[in-house]
N, C-alpha and C positions, 0 to 999 in steps of 0.2 A: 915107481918109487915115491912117487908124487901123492898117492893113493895109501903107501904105509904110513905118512908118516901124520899124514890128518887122521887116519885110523887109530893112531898109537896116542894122538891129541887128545881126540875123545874119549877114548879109554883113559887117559891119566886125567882127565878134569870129571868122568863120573864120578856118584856115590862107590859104584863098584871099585872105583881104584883106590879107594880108601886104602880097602883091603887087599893088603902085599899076597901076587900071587904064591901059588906055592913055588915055583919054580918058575926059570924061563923058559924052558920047553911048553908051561902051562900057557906062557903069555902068548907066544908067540903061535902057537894053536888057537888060541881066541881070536887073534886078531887076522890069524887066515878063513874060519867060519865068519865072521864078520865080513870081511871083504868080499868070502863067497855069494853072501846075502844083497849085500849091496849089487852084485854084477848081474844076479838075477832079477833084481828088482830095474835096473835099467833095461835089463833087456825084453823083459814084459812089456814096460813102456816104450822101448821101440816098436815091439810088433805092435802094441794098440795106436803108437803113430802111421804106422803102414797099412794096418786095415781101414785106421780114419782117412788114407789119403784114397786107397782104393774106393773106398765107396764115395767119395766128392767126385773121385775121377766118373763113375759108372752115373751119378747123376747129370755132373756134365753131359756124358753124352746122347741119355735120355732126353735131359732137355736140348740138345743141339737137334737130336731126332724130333721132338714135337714141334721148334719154330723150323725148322725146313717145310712141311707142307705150309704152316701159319702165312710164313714171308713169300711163300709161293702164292695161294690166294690172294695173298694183300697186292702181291704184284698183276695177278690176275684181275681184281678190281678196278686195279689204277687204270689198267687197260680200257678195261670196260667202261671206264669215270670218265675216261678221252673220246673212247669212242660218240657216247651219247654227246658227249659237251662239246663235237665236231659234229654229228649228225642232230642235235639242236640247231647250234649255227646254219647250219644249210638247210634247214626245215625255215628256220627262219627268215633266212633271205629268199628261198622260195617261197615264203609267204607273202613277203614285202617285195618281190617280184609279181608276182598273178596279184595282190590286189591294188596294184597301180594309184588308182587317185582314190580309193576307199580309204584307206588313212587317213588322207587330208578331210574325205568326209565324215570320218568319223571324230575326226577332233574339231570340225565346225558343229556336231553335235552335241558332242559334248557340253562345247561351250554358250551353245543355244541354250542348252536344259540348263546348265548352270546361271544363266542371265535371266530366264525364263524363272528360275525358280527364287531366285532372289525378289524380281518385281514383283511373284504372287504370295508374296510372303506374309505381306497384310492387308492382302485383299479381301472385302468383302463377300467373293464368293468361294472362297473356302470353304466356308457355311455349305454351300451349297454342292459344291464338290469336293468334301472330303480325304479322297483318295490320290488327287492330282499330285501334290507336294510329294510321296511318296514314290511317286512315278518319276517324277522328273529327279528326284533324287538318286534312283536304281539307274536312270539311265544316266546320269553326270557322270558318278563315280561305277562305272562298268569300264572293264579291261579287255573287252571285248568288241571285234565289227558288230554295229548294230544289225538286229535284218530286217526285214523287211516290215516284219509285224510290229517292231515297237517303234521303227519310222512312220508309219501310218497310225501309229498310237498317240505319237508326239502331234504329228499335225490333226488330228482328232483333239486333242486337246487344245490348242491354239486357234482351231475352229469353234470348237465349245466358248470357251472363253469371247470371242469376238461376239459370239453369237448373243452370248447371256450378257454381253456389257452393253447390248442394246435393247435389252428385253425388260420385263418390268416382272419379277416372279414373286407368288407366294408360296412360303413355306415354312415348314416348323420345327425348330432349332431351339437349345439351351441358349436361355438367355437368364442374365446374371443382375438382378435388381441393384438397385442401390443399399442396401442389408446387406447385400453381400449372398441372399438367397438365388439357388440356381431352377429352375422351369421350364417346362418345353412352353412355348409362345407360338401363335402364327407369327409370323415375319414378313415384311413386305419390303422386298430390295428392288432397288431402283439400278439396275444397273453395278458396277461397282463403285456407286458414288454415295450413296446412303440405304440405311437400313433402319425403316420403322416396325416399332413393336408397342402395343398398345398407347398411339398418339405419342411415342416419345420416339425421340433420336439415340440408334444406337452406337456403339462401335466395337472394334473388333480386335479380341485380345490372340494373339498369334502363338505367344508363349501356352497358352494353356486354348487355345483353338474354339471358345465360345466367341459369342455376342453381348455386350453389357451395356446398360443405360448411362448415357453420358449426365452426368451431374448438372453441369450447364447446357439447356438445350438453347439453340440456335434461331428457332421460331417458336411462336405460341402454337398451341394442340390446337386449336381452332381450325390453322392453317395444314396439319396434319391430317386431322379427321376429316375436311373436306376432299383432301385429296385421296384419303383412303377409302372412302365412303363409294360403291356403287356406282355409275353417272355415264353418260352418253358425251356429255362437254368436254372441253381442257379443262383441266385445276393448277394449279398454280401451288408449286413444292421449291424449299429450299436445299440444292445442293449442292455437294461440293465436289466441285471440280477436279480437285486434286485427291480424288479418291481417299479421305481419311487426312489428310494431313494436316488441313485447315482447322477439323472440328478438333483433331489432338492437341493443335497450337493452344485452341481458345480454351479448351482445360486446361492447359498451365498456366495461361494467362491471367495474372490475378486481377481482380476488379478492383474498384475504388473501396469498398470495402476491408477488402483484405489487405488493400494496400495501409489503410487506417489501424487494422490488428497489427501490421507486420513493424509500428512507430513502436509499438510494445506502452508502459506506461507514461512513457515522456511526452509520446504523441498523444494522449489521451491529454493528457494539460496543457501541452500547446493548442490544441482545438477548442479545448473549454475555454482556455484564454480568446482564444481567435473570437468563438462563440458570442463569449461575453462583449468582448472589445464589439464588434459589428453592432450587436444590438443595442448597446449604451450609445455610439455613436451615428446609429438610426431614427433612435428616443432624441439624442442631441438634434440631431438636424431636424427632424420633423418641431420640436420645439424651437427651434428659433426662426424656421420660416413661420408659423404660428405668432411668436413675438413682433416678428418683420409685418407679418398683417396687420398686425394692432399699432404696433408706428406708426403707419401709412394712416390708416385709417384715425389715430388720434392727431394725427398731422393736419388732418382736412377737416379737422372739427376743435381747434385751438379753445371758441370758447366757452366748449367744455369737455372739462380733462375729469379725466377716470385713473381709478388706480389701479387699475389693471394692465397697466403696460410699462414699462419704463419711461418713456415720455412721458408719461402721467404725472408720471412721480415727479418724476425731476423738475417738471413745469410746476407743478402745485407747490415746491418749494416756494417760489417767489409772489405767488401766487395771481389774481387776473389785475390788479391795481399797485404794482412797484411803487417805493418811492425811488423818486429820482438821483435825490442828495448821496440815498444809498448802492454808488455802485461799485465798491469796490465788495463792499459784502453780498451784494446779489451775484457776484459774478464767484465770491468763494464758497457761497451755498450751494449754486449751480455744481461748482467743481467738487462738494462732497457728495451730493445728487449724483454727479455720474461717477464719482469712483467706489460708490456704496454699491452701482448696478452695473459696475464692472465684472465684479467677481463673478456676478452671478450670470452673467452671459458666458464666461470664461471656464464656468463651472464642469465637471469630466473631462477637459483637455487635455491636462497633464495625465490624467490616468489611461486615456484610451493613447497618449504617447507613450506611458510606460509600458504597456500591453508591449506594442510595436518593437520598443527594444529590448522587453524581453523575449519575445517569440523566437527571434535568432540566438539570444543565448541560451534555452534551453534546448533548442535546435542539436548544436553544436555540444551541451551534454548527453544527448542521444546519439548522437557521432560517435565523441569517448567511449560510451558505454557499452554501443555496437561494437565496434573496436577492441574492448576486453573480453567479452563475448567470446568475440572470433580469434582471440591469440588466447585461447581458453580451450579453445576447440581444436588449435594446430597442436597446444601443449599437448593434450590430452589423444589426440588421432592421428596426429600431422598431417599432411596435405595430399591423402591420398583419396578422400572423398569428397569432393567443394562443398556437396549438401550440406554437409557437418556445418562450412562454414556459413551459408547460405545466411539462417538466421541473424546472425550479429550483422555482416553486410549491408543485411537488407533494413536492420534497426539503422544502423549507421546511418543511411541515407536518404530512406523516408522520415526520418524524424530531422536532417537538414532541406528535405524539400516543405516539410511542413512547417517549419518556422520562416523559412521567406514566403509560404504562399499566406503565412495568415501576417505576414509583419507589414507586405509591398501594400494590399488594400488600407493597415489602418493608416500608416504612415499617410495615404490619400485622405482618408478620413477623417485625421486630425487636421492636415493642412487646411482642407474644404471646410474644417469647422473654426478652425483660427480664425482662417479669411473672414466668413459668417461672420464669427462673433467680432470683430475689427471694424468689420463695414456698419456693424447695427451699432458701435461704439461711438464712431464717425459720424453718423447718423445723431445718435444724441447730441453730438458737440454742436454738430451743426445748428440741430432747429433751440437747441440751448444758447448760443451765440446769435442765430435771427432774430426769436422771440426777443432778446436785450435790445438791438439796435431796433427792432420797432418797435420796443416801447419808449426808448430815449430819443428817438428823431421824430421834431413833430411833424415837419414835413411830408415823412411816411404816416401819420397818422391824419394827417390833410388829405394825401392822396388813397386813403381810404375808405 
C-alpha cells in the first residue's frame, strides 16, 4: 500500500499529471505498469547483488586455497630457521669446545698485531718494508683462528724489524724536497732512528707513506757526508733516539727568530726601541768613562788645564792666580762651571729611561691586540680549532715578553749611567772645592 501511494505522488507532481487522465480506469492502469517496472528493476539488482556476492565468495576461496600451501612453507622455514640456528649453536660450542686455549691465543694476537701496528706507524722503516702495515692490519681485524702460516708471518716480521733496527741500509725511496717536489733518492737509514738523503736529515710522513727533508736540520752536512762517505773507521752521526719524535718536536719548535715575527708589528718597535736604547746607552758609558780618564788625568796636571774635559773648564774659570778678597764670587763661578757641565754629563738619561718605561707599555699594547686577534677568531670559528687561535696568543705574549726583556737591561743602563754621571759630578765638586782651599791656605801653599 506503501508502494501506491509514493507511486500515485509522483504521478500527481509530474508534467504528465498536468494532464487530467481520461478516466480512472486510465489512472489506475498507469500506475500498475509503473509499479510493474519498478519491481523489475529491484529485482535485476537483486540478482546483480547475488552474483557480486558469489564471486567475492569464489575468490575468497581461491585465495584461502593459495595462502594454504604459502603458510605451509612459511611454516616449513621457520622450521628449518630453528633447526640451523640450534645446529649453529652446537657447531659452535663444538668449536669453542676442541679449540680449548686457541681462543685466548688468538685474541693475544690480535692484540699483538694491533699494538704492533700502532708503534710502526711512524716508523722509519716503512720505507723499507712497505707491505708490513698491511699485514698486520689483515691480521688485527680477522674473525678468524690464525694458522699457522700468518703466525710465522707475524713473528718474521718482528724478526725483520729487530733485525733492520740494528742494521745501517741503503736504499731508494720517494723523498719529498722542500718545494714540495717528489724523487726517487738513495737513502741511508740508520736503523729506525734517522734517515739521510743527499747530506740532509729526513723524516717520515705516515699519512701519505714518503720521506721528506726536514726544514730545520739538526747537524751540519759536513757531519753528514762524513759519515756517509765510504770509510774503514767509526764516524760520528747525530741521532735520535726516540725514533722521529725528537726531530718532529724541533720543527714545531719555533726559534728566536720566529719568535720575533710571531710580536707581529708592535714587537718590531719594542726591539728598534730596545736597539736604539742599548746602543745610545753604550755610546753613553763608553763616553763618560773617556771623560773619567781625562779627570784623572787633568787632576794630576793642575798646572795646566785643558779644555778638553770638564775639570778643565771649570778650573780655568778661576783661573791659576785667584784673588783672594774674591771668595764668595770664585766659589759662584765655580758653581755655574759645574752646573753648565751638569747637563751635559746628564745628557741621554732621561731618554734611554723613557725607552725603559716604554717598552712595557707597548708590551701590553701587543697583549690587547693579541687578544682582539683571538676573540676575532673565536667570533669567527669558535673554539673548535686552537691553531685559529694560536696567532693572537702568541702576539699576546711575545710582545709582553719583549718589553720586559728590552725594559729590565735599560732600566740597568740608566741606573749605571746615573751612578757614572753623579760620581764624575762629585768628582768636579770635589777638586773644585780643593783647588779653593789651596789656594786660600797659605800654609798649604808652604807645605808645597
Amino acid at each position: 500500500m506503501r508502494h501506491f501511494w509514493i507511486a500515485l505522488t509522483l504521478v500527481l507532481a509530474s508534467p504528465i499529471a498536468l494532464a487530467q487522465p481520461a478516466s480512472l480506469d486510465q489512472l489506475l492502469q498507469d500506475i500498475r505498469q509503473l509499479r510493474s517496472s519498478e519491481q523489475a528493476a529491484m529485482r535485476e539488482r537483486e540478482a546483480e547483488f547475488l552474483r557480486e556476492r558469489d564471486r567475492q565468495q569464489q575468490l575468497m576461496q581461491q585465495a584461502e586455497q593459495e595462502l594454504a600451501p604459502i603458510k605451509a612453507e612459511a611454516d616449513r622455514l621457520k622450521a628449518e630457521f630453528d633447526r640451523l640456528e640450534q645446529a649453529l649453536a652446537d657447531t659452535e660450542a663444538q668449536m669453542k669446545q676442541r679449540s680449548g686455549y686457541l681462543g685466548e691465543l688468538f685474541g693475544v694476537v690480535r692484540q699483538m698485531a694491533s699494538d704492533t701496528r700502532s708503534q710502526w706507524q711512524d716508523s722509519l722503516l716503512n720505507v723499507q718494508f712497505p707491505d708490513r702495515l698491511a699485514q698486520l692490519d689483515r691480521l688485527a681485524s680477522s674473525t678468524r683462528i690464525p694458522t699457522v702460516e700468518s703466525l710465522e708471518q707475524f713473528w718474521f716480521m718482528l724478526q725483520e724489524d729487530m733485525t733492520a733496527s740494528g742494521r745501517i741500509s741503503r736504499i731508494n725511496a720517494p723523498v719529498v724536497d722542500r718545494d714540495g717536489q717528489q724523487q726517487q733518492a738513495a737513502v741511508l737509514l740508520v736503523g729506525p732512528f734517522v734517515a739521510i738523503a743527499d747530506d740532509q736529515y729526513l723524516g717520515y710522513r705516515s699519512e701519505v707513506e714518503v720521506l721528506q727533508v726536514l726544514n730545520r736540520q739538526p747537524g751540519s752536512r759536513d757531519l753528514i757526508r762524513d759519515f756517509a762517505a765510504p770509510r774503514s773507521e767509526l764516524a760520528d752521526l747525530l741521532v735520535d733516539p726516540t725514533r722521529g719524535t725528537v726531530l718532529a718536536q724541533m720543527q714545531q719548535t719555533p726559534t728566536f727568530m720566529d719568535r720575533v715575527h710571531q710580536g707581529g708589528l708592535v714587537g718590531y718597535v719594542i726591539l728598534a726601541l730596545g736597539a736604539l736604547g742599548v746602543l745610545l746607552a753604550l755610546a753613553k758609558l763608553a763616553w763618560l768613562f773617556r771623560v773619567s780618564r781625562q779627570i784623572d788625568q787633568q787632576a794630576n796636571d793642575l798646572s795646566n788645564l785643558r779644555d778638553d774635559n770638564p775639570l778643565g773648564r771649570i778650573l780655568g774659570v778661576i783661573g791659576d792666580q785667584p784673588r783672594l778678597e774674591d771668595l764668595e764670587t770664585l766659589e759662584l763661578k765655580l758653581d755655574e762651571a759645574i752646573l753648565r757641565e751638569t747637563p751635559v754629563l746628564d745628557r741621554g738619561n732621561s731618554l734611554i729611561k723613557l725607552f725603559a718605561a716604554v717598552a712595557p707599555l707597548l708590551g701590553l699594547l701587543g697583549t690587547v691586540t693579541g687578544m682582539i686577534v683571538t676573540f676575532q677568531a673565536i667570533t669567527l670559528f669558535g673554539t673548535s680549532d686552537p691553531k685559529l687561535m694560536a696567532g693572537g696568543i702568541s702576539q699576546a705574549l711575545v710582545t709582553t715578553v719583549q718589553g720586559l726583556v728590552v725594559a729590565i737591561p735599560l732600566l740597568f743602563l740608566h741606573a749605571t749611567l746615573a751612578a757614572r754621571s753623579k760620581a764624575l759630578t762629585q768628582v768636579l765638586e770635589q777638586q773644585s772645592a780643593g783647588l779653593i782651599a789651596l789656594h786660600l791656605d797659605p800654609g798649604a801653599k808652604r807645605g808645597e
